[in-house]
C-alpha positions as CSV (number, residue, x, y, z in Angstrom):
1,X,0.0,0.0,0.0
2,X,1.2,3.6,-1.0
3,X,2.1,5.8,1.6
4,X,0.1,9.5,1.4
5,X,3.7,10.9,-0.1
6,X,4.0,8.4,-2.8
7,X,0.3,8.6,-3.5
8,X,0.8,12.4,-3.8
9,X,3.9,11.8,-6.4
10,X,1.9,9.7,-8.6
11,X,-1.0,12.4,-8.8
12,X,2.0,14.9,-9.6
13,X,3.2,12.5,-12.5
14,X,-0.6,12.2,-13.7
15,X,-0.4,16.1,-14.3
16,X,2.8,15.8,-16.2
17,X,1.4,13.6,-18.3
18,X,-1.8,15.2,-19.2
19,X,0.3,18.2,-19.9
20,X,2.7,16.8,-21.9
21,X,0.5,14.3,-23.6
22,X,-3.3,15.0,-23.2
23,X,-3.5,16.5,-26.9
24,X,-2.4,12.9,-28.8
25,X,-4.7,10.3,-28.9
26,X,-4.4,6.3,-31.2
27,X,-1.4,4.9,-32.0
28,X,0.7,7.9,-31.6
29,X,0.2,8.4,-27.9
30,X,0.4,4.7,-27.5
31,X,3.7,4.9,-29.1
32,X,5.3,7.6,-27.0
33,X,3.7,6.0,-24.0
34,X,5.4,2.8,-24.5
35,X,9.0,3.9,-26.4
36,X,9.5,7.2,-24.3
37,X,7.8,7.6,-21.5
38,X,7.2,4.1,-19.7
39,X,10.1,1.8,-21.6
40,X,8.5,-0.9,-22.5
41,X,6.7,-1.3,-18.8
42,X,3.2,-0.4,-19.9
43,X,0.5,-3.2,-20.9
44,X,-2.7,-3.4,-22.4
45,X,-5.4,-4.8,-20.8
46,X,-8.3,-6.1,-22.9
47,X,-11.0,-8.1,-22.7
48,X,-11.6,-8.5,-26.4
49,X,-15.2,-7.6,-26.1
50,X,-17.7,-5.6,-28.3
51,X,-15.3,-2.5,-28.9
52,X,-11.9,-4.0,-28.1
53,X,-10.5,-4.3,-31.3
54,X,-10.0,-0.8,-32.2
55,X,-7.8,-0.6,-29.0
56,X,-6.3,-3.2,-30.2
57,X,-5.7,-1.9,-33.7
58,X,-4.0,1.3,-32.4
59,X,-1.5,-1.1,-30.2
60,X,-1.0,-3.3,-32.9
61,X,0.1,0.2,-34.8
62,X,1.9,1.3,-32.7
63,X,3.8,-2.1,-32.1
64,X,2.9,-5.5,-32.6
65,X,4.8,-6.6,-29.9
66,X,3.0,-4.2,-27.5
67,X,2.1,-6.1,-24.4
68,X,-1.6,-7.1,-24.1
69,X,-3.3,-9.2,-21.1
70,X,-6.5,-10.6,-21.5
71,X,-8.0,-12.7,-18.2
72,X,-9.3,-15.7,-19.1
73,X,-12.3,-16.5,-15.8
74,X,-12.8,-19.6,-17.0
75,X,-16.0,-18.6,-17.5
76,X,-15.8,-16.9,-20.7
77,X,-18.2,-17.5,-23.8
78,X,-16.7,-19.6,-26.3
79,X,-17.2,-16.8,-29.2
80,X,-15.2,-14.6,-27.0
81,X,-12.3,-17.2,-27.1
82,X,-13.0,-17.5,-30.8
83,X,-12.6,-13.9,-31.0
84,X,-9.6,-13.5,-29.4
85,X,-7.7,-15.6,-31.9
86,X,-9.5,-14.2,-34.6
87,X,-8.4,-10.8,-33.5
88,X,-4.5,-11.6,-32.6
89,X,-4.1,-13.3,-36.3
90,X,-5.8,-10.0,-38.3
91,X,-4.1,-7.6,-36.1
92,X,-0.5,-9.2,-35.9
93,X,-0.4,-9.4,-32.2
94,X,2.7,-11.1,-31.3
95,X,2.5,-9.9,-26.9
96,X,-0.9,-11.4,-26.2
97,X,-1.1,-13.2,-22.8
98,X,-3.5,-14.9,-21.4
99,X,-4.0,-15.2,-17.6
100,X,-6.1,-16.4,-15.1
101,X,-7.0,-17.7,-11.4
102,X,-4.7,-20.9,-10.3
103,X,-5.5,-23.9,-9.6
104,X,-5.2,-23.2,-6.2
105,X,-7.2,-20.3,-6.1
106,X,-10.2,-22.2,-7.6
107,X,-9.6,-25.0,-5.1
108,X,-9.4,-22.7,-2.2
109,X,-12.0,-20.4,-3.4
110,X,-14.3,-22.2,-5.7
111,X,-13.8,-25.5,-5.7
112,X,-17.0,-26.5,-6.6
113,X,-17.6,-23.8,-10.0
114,X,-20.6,-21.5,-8.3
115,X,-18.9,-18.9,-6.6
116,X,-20.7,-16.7,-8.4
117,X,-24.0,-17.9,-7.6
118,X,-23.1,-16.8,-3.9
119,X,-21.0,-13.1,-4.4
120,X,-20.6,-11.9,-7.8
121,X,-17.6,-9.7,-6.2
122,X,-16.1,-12.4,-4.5
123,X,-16.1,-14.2,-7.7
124,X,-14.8,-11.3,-9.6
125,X,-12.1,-10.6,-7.1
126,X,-11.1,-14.3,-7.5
127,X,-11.0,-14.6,-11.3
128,X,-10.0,-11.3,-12.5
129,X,-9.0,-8.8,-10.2
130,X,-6.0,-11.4,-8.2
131,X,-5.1,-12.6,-11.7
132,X,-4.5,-9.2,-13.7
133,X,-2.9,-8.0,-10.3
134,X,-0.1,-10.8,-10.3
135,X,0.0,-10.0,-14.3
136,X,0.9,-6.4,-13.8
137,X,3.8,-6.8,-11.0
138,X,7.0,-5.0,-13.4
139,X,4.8,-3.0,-15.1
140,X,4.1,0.9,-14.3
141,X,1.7,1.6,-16.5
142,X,-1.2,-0.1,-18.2
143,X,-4.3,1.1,-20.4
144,X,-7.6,0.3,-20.9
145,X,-10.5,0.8,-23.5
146,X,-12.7,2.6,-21.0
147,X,-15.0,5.6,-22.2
148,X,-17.2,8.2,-21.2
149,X,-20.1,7.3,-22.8
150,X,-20.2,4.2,-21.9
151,X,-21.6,4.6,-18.7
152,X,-22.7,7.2,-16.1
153,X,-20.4,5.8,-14.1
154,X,-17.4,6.1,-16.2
155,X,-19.1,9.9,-17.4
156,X,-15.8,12.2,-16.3
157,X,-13.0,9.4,-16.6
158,X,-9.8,11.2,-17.7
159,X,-6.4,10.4,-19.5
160,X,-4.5,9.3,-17.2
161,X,-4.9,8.0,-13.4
162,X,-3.0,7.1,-10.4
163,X,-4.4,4.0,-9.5
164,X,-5.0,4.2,-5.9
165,X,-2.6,1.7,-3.6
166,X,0.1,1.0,-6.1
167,X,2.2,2.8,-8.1
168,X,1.2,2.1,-11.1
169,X,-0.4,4.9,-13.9
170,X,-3.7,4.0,-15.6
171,X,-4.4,5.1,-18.9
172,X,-7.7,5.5,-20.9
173,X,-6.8,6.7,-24.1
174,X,-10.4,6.4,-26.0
175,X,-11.9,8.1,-22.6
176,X,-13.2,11.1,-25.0
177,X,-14.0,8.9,-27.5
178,X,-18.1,8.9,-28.6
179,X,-19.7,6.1,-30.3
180,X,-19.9,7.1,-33.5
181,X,-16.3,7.5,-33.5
182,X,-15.5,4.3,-32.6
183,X,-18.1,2.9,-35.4
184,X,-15.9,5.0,-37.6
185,X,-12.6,3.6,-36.7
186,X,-14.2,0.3,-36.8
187,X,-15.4,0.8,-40.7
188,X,-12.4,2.8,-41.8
189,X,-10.0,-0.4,-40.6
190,X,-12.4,-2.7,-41.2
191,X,-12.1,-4.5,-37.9
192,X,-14.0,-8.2,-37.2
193,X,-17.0,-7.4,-34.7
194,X,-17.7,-9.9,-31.6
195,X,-20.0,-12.5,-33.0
196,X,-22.3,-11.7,-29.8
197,X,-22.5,-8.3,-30.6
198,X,-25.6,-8.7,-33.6
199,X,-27.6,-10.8,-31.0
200,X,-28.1,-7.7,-28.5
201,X,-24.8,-8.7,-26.0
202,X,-23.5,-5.1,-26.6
203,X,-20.8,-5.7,-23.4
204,X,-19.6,-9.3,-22.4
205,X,-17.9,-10.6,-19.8
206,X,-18.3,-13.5,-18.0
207,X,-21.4,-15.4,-19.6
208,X,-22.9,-16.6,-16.0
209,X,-23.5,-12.9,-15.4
210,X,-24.2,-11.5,-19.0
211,X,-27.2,-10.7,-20.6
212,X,-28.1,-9.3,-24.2
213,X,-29.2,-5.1,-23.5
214,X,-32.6,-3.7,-24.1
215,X,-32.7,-1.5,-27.2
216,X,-31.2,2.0,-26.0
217,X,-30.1,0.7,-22.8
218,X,-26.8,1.8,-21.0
219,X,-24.5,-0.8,-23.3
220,X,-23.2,-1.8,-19.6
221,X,-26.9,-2.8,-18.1
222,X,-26.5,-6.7,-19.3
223,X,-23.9,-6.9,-16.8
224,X,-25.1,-8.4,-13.6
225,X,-28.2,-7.3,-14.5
226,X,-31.2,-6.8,-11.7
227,X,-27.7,-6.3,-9.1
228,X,-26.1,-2.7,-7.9
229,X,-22.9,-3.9,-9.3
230,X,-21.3,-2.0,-12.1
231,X,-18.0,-2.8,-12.7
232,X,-16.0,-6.4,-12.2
233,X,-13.4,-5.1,-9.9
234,X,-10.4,-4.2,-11.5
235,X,-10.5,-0.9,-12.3
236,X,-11.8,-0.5,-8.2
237,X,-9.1,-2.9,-6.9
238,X,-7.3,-2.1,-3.9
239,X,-4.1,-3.5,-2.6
240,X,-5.5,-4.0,0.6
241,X,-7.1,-7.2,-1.3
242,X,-10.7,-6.2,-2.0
243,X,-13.0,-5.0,-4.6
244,X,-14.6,-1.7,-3.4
C-alpha cells in the first residue's frame, strides 16, 4: 500500500502527463507512451469484447509486440475465445497473454464452479482482479479501453490515473471517444465485430453474469443485471485485497 507521499507523487506525475500528452490520442500516444515515457513497462489490458478491437488496432500500430493481457475466468463464452484468436491473427499481435485464477485459487476459493452464484464480487475478485494484479507486478503503467459514454459511471473518466494503492499509472486513451467515432474507426480499418454483438450482448464478460441489452439501454446494463454492481473489480481494486 502507498504511503500518502508516494500517492501524492503519482498524482503529480498524472499532471505531467496530461500536460505533456493530453492532446495525442491512437497509436501515436500509445507509441510515446510505450517507447519514451514508460520503456517498454506499460500493458494493455483487454478483454476482447464488443469494442476492443480498435484498442487493439491502435496497439497493434503502434507495435505489434505491445504487451496485451487478457483474463481468461474460466467462464468466458466460447465466441469470445474465438474472437480472441481471430483478432490476434488480423491484427499481428505477437504480446498477447492470457492469464487467469490458479489452480489453487479455484480449489481454495471455488472448488465446486458456483462462486458466483453466492457473491458476484467475490467471484470477480477471484478470477479477475488477483489474476490481472499478479499479471501487472514489473509494469508501471497499463491502459484500458474505457469511455465516457459508456456509462454514467465512467461519465468524467480522464487520461490518465493514479491508480489508488500502487504505483502504477492508468491510462484511458479512447476516454473522449463517442460512439460514433469508434463505429468509424471500426469501418475505416475494417475491424471483425464480436460474434455476440448482432444478438443484443453489446458488453460481455463472463457469460454466468451476461445478458443481451434492451434497445437503448446503457450498453453496460446486461452486466449483472437486476444487481447494484457495475464494474467487475479491477479498475476499483485495492491493494488492501478487496474489490470496493
Amino acid at each position: 500500500m502507498l504511503d500518502g507521499l508516494a500517492q501524492a507523487v503519482k498524482r503529480d506525475r498524472v499532471t505531467d502527463l496530461t500536460e505533456r500528452y493530453g492532446r495525442l490520442d491512437g497509436a501515436v500516444l500509445l507509441n510515446a507512451l510505450l517507447r519514451d515515457e514508460f520503456d517498454g513497462r506499460v500493458a494493455v489490458v483487454s478483454s476482447f469484447g464488443t469494442e476492443s478491437a480498435v484498442l487493439l488496432a491502435l496497439a497493434a500500430e503502434a507495435d505489434p509486440s505491445f504487451p496485451v493481457l487478457f483474463v481468461d475466468t474460466g467462464k468466458l463464452f466460447g465466441e469470445t475465445l474465438r474472437y480472441r484468436d481471430k483478432l490476434v491473427s488480423a491484427l499481428g499481435l505477437t504480446g498477447v497473454r492470457t492469464i487467469g485464477p490458479t489452480g489453487a485459487d479455484l480449489a481454495a476459493e471455488d472448488p465446486d464452479g458456483l462462486l458466483f452464484t453466492r457473491s458476484h464480487d467475490a467471484c470477480c475478485h477471484l478470477r479477475k482482479t488477483v489474476p490481472l494484479d499478479r499479471a501487472l507486478e514489473g509494469f508501471d503503467a497499463w491502459v484500458t479501453g474505457r469511455k465516457r459514454f459508456q456509462a454514467s459511471t465512467r461519465a468524467a473518466l480522464p487520461l490518465f490515473e493514479a491508480e489508488e494503492g500502487t504505483g502504477r499509472i492508468k491510462i484511458n486513451p479512447l476516454a473522449h471517444w463517442d460512439r460514433e467515432r469508434i463505429e468509424q474507426e471500426f469501418t475505416r480499418r475494417n475491424l471483425p465485430r464480436h460474434p455476440l454483438e448482432a444478438d443484443g450482448f453489446l458488453s460481455i464478460g463472463c457469460f454466468t453474469c451476461t445478458e443481451r441489452v434492451a434497445p437503448g439501454a446503457d450498453p453496460r446494463s446486461g452486466r449483472w443485471a437486476g444487481t447494484a454492481k457495475t464494474e467487475c473489480g479491477i479498475h476499483t481494486f485495492k491493494k488492501t485485497g478487496t474489490a470496493q
